[in-house]
mmCIF file as Biopython writes it, N, C-alpha, C and O atoms, coordinates in Angstrom:
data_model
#
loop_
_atom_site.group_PDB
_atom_site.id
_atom_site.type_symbol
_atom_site.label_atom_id
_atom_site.label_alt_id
_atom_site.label_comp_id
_atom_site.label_asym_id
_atom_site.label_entity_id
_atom_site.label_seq_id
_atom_site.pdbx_PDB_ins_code
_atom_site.Cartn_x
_atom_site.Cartn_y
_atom_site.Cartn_z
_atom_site.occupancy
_atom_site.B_iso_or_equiv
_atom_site.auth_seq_id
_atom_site.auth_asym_id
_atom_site.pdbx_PDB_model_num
ATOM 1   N N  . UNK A ? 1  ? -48.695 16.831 26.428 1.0 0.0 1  A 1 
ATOM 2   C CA . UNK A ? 1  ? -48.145 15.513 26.671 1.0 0.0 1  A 1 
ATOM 3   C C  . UNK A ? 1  ? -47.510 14.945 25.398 1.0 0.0 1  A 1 
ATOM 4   O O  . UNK A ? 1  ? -46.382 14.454 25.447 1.0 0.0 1  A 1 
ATOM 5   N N  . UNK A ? 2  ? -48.373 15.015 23.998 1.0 0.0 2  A 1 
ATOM 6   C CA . UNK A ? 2  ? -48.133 14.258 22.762 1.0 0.0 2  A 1 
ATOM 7   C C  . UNK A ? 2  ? -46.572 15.394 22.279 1.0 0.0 2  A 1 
ATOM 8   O O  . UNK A ? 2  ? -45.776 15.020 21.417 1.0 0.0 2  A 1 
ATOM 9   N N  . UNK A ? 3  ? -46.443 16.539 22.916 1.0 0.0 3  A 1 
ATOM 10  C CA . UNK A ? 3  ? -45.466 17.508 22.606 1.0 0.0 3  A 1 
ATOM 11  C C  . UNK A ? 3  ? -43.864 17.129 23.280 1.0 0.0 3  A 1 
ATOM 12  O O  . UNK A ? 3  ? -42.758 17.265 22.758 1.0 0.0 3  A 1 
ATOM 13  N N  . UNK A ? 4  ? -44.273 16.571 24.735 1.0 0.0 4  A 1 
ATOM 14  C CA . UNK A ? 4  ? -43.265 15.976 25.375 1.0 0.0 4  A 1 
ATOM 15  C C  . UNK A ? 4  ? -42.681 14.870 24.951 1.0 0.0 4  A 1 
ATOM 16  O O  . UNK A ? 4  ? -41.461 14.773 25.089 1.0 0.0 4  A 1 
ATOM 17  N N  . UNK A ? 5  ? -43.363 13.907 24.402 1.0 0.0 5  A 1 
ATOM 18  C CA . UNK A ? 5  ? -42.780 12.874 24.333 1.0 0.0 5  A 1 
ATOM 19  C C  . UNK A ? 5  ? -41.821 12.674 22.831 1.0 0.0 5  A 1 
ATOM 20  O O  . UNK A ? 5  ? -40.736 12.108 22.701 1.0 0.0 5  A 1 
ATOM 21  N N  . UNK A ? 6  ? -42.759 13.435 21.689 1.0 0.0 6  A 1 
ATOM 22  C CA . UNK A ? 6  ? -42.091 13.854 20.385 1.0 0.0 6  A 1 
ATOM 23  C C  . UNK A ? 6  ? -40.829 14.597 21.133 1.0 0.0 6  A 1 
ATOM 24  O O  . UNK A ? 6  ? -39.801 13.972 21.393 1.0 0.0 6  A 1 
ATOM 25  N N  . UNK A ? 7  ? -40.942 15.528 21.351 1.0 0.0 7  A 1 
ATOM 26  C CA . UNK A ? 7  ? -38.939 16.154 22.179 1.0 0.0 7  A 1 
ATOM 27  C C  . UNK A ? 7  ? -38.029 14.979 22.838 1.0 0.0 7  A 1 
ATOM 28  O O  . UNK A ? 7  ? -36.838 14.676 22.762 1.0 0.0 7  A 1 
ATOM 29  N N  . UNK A ? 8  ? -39.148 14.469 23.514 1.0 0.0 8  A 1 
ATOM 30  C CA . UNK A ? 8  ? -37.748 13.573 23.534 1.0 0.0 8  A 1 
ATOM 31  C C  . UNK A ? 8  ? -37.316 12.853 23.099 1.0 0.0 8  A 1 
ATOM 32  O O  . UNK A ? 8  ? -36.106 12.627 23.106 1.0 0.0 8  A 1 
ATOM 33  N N  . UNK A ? 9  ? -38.459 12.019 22.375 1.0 0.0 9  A 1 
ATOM 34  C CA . UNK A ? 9  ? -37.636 10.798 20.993 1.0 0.0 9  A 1 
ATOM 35  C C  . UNK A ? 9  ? -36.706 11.424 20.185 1.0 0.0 9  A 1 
ATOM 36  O O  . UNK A ? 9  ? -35.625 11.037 19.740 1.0 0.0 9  A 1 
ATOM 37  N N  . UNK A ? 10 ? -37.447 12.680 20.051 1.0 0.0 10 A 1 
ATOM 38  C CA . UNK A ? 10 ? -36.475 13.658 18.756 1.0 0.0 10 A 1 
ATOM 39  C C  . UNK A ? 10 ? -35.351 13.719 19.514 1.0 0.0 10 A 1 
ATOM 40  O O  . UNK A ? 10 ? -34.334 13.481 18.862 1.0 0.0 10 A 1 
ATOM 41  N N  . UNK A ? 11 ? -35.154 13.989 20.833 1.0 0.0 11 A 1 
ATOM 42  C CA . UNK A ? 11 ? -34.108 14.330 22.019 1.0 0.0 11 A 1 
ATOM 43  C C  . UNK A ? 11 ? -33.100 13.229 21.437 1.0 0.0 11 A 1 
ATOM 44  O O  . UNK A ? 11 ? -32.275 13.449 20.550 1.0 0.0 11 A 1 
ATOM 45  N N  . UNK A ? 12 ? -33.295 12.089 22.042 1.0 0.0 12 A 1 
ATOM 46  C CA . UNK A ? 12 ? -32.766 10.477 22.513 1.0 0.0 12 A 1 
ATOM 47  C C  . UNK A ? 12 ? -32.628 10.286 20.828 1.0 0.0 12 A 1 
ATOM 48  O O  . UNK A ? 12 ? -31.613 9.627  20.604 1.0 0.0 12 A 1 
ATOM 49  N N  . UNK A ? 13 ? -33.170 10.570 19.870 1.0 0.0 13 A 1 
ATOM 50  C CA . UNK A ? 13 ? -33.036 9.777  18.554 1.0 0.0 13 A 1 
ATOM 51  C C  . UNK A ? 13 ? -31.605 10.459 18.072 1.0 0.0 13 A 1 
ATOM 52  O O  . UNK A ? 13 ? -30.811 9.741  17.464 1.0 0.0 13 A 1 
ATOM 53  N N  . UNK A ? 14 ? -31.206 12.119 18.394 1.0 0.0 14 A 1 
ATOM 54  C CA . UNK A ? 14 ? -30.158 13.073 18.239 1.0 0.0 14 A 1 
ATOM 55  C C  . UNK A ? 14 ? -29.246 12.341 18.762 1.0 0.0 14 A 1 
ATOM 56  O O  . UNK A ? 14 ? -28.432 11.947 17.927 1.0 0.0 14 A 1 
ATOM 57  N N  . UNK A ? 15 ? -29.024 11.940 20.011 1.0 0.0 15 A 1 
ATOM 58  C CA . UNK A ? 15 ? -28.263 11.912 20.539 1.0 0.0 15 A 1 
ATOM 59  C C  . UNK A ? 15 ? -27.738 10.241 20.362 1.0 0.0 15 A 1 
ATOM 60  O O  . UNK A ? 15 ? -26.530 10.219 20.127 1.0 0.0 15 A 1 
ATOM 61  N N  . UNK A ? 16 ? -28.233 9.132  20.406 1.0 0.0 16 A 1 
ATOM 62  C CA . UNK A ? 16 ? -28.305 8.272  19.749 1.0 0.0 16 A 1 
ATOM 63  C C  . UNK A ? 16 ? -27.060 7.962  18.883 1.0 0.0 16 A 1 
ATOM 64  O O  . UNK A ? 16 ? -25.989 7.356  18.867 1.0 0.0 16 A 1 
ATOM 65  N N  . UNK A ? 17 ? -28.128 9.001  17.966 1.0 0.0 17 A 1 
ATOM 66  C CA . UNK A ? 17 ? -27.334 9.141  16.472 1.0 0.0 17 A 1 
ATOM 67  C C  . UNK A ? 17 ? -25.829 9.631  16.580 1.0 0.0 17 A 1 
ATOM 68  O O  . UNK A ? 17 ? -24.836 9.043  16.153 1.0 0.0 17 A 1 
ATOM 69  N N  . UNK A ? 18 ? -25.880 10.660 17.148 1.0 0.0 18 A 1 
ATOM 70  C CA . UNK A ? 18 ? -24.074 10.858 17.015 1.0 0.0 18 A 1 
ATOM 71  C C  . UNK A ? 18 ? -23.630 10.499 17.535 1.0 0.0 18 A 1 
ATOM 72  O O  . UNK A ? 18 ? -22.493 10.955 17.416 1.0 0.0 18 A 1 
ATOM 73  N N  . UNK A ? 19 ? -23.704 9.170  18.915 1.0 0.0 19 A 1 
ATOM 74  C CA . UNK A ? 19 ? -23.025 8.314  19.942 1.0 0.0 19 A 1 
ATOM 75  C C  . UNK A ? 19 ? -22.486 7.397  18.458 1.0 0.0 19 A 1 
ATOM 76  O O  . UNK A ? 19 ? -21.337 7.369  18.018 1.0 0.0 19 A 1 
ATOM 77  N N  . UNK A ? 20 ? -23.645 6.729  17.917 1.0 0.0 20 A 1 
ATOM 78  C CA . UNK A ? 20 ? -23.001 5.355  16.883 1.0 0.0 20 A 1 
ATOM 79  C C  . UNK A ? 20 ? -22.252 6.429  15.540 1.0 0.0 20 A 1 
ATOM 80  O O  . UNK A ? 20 ? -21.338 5.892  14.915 1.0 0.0 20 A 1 
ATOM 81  N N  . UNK A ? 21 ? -22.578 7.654  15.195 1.0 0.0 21 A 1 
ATOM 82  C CA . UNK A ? 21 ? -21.828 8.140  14.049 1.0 0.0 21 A 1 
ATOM 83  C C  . UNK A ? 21 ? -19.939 8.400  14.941 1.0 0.0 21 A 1 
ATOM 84  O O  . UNK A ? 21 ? -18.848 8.169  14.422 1.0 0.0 21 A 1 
ATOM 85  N N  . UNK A ? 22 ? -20.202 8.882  16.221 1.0 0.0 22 A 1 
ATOM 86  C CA . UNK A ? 22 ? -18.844 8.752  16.577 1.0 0.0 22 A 1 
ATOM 87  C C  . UNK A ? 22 ? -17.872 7.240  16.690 1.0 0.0 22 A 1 
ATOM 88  O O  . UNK A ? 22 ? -16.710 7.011  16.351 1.0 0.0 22 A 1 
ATOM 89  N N  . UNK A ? 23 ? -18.769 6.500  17.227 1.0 0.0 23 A 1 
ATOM 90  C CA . UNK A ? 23 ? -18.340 5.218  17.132 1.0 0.0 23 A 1 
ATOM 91  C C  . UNK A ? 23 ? -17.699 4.555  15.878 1.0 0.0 23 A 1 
ATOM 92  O O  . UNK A ? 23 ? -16.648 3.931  15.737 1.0 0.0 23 A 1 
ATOM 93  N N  . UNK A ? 24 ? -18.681 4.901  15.026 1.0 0.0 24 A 1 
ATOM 94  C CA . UNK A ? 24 ? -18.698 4.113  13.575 1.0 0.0 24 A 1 
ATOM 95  C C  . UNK A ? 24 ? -17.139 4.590  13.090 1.0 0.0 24 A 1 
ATOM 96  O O  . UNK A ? 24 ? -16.354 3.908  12.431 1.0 0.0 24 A 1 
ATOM 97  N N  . UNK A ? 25 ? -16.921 5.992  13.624 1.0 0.0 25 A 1 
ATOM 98  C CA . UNK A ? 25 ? -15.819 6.549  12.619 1.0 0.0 25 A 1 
ATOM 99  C C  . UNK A ? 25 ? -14.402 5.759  13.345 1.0 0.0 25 A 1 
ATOM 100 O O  . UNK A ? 25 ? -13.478 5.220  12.735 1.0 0.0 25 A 1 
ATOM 101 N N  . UNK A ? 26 ? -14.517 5.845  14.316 1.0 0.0 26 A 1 
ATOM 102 C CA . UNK A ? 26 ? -13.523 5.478  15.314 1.0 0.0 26 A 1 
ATOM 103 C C  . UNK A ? 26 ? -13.481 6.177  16.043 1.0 0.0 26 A 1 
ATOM 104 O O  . UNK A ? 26 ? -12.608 5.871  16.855 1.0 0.0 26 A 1 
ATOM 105 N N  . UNK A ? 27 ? -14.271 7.615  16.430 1.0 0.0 27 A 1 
ATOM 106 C CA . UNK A ? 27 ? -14.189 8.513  17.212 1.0 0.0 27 A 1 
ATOM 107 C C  . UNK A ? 27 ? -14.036 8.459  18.629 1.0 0.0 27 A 1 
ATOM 108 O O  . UNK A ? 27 ? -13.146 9.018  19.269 1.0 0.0 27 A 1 
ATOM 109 N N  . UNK A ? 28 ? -15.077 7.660  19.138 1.0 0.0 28 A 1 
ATOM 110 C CA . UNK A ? 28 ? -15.623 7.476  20.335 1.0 0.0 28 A 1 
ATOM 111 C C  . UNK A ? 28 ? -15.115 6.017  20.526 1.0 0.0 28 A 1 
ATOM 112 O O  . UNK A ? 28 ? -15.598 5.136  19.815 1.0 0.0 28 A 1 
ATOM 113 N N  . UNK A ? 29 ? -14.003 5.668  21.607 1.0 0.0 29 A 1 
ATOM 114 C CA . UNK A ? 29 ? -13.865 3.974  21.293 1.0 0.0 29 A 1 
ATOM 115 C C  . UNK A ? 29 ? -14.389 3.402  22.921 1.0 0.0 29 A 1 
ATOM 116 O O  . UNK A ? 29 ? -13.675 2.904  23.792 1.0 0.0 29 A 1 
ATOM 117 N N  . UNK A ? 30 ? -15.811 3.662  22.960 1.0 0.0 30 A 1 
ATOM 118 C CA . UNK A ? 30 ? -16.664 3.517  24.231 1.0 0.0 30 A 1 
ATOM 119 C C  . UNK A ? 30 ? -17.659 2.412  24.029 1.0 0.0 30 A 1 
ATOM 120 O O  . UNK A ? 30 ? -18.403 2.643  23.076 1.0 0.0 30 A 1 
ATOM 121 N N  . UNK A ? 31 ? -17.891 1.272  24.652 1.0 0.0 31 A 1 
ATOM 122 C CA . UNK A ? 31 ? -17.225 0.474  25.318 1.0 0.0 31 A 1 
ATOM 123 C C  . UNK A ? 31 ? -16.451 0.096  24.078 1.0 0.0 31 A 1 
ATOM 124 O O  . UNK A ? 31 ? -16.637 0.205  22.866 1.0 0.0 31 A 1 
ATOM 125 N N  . UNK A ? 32 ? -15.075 -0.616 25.222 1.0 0.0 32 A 1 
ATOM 126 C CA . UNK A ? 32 ? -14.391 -0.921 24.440 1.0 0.0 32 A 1 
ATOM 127 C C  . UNK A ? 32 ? -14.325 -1.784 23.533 1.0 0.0 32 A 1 
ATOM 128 O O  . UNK A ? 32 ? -13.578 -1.671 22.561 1.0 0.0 32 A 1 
ATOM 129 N N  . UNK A ? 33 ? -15.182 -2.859 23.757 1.0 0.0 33 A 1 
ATOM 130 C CA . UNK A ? 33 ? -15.295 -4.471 23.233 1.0 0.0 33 A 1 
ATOM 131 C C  . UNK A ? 33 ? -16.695 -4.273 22.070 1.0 0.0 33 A 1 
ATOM 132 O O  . UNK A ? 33 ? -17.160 -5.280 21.535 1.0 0.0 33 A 1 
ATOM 133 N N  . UNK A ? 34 ? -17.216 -3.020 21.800 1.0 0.0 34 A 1 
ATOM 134 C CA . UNK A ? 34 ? -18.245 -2.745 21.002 1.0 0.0 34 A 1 
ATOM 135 C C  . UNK A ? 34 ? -18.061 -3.214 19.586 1.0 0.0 34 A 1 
ATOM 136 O O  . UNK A ? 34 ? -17.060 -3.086 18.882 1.0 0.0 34 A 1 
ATOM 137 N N  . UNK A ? 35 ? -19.413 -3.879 19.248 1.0 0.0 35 A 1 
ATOM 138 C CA . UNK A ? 35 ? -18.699 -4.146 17.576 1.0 0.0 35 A 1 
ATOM 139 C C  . UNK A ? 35 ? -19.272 -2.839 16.632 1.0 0.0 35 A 1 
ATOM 140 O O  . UNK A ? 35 ? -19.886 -3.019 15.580 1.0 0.0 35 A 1 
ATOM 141 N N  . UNK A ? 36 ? -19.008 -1.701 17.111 1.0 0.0 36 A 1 
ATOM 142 C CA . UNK A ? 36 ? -19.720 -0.630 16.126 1.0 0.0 36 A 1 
ATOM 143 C C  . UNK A ? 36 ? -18.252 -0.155 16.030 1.0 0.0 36 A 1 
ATOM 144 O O  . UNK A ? 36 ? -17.884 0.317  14.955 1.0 0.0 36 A 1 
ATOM 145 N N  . UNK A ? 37 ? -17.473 -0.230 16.950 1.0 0.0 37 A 1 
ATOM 146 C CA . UNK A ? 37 ? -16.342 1.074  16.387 1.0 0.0 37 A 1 
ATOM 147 C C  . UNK A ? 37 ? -15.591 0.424  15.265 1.0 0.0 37 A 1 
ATOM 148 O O  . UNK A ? 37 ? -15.242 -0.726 15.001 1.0 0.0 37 A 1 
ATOM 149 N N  . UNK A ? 38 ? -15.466 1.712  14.656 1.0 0.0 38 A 1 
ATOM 150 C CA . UNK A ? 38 ? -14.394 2.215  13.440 1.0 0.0 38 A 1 
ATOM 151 C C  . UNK A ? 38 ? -15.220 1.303  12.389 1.0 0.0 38 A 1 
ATOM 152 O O  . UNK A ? 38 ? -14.466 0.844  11.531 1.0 0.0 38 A 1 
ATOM 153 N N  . UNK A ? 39 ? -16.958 0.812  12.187 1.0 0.0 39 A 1 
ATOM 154 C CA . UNK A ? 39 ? -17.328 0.731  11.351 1.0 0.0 39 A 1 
ATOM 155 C C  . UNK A ? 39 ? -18.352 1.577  10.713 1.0 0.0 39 A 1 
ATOM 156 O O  . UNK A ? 39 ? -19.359 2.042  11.247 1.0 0.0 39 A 1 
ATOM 157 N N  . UNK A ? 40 ? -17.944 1.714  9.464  1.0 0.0 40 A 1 
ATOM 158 C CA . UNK A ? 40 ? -18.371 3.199  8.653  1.0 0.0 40 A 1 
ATOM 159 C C  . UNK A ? 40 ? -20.064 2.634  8.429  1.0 0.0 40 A 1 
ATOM 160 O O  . UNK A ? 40 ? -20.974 3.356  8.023  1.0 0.0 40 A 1 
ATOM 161 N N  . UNK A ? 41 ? -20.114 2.086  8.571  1.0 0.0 41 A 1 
ATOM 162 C CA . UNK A ? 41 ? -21.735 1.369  8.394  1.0 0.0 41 A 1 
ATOM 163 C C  . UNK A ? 41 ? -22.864 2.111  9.867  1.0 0.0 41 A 1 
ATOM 164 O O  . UNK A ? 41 ? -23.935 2.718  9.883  1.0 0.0 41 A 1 
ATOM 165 N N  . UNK A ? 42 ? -21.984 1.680  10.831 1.0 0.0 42 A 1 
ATOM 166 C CA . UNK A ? 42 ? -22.807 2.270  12.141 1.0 0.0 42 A 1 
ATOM 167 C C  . UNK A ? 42 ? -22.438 3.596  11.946 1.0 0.0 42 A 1 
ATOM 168 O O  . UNK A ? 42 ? -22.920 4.156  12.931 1.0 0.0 42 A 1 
ATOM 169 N N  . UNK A ? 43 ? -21.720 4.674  11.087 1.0 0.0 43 A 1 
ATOM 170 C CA . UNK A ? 43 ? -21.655 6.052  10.980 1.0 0.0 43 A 1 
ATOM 171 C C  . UNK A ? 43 ? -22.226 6.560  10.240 1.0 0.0 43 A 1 
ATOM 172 O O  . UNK A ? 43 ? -22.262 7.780  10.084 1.0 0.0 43 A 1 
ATOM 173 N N  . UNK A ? 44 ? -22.832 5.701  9.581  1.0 0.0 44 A 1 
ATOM 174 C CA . UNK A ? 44 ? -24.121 6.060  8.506  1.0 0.0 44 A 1 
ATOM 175 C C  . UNK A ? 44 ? -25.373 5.827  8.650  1.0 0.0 44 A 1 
ATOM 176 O O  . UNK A ? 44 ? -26.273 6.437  8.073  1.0 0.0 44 A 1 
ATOM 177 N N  . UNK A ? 45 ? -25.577 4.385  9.900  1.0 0.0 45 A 1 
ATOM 178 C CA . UNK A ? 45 ? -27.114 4.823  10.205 1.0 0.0 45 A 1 
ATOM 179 C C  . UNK A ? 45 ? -27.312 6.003  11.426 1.0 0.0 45 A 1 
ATOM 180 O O  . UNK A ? 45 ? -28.282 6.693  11.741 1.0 0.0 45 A 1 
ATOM 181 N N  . UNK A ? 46 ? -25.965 5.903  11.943 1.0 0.0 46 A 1 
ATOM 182 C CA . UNK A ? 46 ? -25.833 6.733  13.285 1.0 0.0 46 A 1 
ATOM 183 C C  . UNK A ? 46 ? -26.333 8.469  12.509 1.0 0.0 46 A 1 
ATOM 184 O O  . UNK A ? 46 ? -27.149 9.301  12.907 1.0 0.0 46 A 1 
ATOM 185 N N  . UNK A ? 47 ? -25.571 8.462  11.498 1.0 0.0 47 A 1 
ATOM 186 C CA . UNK A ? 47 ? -26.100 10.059 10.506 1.0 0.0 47 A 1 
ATOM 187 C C  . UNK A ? 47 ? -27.900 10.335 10.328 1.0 0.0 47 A 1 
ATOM 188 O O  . UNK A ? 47 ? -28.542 11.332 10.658 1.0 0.0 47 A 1 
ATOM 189 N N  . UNK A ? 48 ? -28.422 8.947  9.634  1.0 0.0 48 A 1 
ATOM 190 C CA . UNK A ? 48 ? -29.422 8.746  9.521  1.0 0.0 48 A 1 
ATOM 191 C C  . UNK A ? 48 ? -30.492 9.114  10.901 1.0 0.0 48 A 1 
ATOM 192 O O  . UNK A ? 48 ? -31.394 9.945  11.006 1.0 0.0 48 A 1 
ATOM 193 N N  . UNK A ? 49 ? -29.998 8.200  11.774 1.0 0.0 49 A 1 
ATOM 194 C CA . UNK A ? 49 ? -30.822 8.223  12.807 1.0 0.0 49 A 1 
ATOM 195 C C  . UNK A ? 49 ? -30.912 10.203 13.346 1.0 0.0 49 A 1 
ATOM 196 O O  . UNK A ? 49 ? -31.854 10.994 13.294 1.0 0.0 49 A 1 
ATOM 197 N N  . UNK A ? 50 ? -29.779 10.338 13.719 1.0 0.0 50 A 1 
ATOM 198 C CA . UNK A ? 50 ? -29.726 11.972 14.191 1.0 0.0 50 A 1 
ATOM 199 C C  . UNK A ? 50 ? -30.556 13.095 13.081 1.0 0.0 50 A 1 
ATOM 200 O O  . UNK A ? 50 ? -31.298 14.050 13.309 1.0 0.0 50 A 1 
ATOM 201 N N  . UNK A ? 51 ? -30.197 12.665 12.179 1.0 0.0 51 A 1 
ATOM 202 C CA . UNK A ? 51 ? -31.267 13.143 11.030 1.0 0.0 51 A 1 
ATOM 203 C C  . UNK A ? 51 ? -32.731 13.359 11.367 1.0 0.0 51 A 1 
ATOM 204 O O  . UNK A ? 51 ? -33.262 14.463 11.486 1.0 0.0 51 A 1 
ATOM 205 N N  . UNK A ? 52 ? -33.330 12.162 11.509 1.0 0.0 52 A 1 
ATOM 206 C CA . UNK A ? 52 ? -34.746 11.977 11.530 1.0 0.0 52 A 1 
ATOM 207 C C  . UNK A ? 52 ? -34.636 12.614 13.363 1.0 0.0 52 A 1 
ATOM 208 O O  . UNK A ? 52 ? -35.542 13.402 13.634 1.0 0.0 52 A 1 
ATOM 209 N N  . UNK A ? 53 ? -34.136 12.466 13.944 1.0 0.0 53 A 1 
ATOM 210 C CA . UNK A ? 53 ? -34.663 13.073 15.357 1.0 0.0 53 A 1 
ATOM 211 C C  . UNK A ? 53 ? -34.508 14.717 14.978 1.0 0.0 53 A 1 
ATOM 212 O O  . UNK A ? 53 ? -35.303 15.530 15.448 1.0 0.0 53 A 1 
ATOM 213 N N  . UNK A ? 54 ? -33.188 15.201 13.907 1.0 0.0 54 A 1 
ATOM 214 C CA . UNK A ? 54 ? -33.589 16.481 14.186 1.0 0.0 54 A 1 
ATOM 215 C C  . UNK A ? 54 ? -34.516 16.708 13.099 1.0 0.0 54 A 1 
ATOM 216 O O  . UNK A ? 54 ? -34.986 17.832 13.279 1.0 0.0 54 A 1 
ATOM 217 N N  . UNK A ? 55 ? -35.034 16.156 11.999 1.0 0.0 55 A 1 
ATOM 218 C CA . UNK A ? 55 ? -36.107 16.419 12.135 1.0 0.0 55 A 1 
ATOM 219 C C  . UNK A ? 55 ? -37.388 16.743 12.238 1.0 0.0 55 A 1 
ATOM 220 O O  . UNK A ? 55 ? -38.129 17.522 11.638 1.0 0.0 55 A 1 
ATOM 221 N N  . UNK A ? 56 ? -37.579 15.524 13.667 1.0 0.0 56 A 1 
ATOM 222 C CA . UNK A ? 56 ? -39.012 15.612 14.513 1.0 0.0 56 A 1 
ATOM 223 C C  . UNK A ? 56 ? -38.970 16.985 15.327 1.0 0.0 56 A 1 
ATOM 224 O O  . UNK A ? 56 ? -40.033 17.484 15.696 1.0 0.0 56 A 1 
ATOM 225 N N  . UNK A ? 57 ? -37.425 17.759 15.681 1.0 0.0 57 A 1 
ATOM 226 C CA . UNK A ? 57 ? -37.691 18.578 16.262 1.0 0.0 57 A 1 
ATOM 227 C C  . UNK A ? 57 ? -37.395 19.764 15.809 1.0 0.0 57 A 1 
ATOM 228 O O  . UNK A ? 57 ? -37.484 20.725 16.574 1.0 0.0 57 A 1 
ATOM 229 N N  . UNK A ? 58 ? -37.050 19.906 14.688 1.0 0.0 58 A 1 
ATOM 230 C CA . UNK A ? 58 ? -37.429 21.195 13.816 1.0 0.0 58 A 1 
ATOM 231 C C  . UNK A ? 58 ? -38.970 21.053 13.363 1.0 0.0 58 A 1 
ATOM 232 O O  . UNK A ? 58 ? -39.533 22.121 13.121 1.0 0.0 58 A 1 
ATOM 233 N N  . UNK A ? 59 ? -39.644 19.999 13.233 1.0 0.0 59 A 1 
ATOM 234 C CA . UNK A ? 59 ? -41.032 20.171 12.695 1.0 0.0 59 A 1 
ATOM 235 C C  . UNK A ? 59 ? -41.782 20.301 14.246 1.0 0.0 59 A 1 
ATOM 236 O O  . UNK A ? 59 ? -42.995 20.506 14.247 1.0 0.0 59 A 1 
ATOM 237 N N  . UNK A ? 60 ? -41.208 20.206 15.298 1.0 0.0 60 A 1 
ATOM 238 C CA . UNK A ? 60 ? -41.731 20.554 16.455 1.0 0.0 60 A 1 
ATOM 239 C C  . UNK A ? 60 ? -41.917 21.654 16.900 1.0 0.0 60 A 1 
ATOM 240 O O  . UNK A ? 60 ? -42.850 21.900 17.665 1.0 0.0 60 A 1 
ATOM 241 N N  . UNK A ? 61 ? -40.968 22.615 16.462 1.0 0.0 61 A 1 
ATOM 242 C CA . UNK A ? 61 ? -40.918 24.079 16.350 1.0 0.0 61 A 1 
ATOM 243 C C  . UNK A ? 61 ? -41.846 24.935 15.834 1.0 0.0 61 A 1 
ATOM 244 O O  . UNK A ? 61 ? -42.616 25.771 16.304 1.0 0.0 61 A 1 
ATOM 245 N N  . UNK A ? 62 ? -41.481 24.361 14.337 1.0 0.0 62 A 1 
ATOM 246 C CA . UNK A ? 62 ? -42.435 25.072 13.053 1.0 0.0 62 A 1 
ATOM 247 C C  . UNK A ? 62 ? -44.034 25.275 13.370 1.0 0.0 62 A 1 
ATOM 248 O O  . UNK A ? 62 ? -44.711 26.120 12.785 1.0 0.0 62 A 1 
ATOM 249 N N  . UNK A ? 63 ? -44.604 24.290 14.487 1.0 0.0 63 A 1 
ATOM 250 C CA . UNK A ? 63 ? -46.236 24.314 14.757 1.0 0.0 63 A 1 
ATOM 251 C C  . UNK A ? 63 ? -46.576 24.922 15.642 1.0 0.0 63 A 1 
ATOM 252 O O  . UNK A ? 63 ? -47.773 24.996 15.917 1.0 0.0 63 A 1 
#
């Protein structure tokens, strides 16, 4: 159970992360009226965040 739920935060924290790192860059201009796009600030916690989910799930592996 404690294995499932670490995958998926790690899951959802990945994915997360490169939704606002695409945003931030200007990548992704979804929704349109968002105040994240084309700021380099939300592409750096968006880096951050995908970071720490991958990782919870490389150290999910390793055990």
């Amino acid at each position: 159970m404690r294995r499932t739920i670490l995958a998926f935060a790690g899951i959802l924290a990945t994915l997360i992360g490169l939704l606002w790192v695409a945003q931030g860059l200007g990548l992704l201009q979804w929704p349109p009226q968002s105040f994240m796009i084309a700021d380099r600030q939300w592409a750096l916690r968006g880096a951050l965040l995908a970071g720490v989910g991958a990782i919870v799930l490389f150290a999910m592996r390793r055990r």
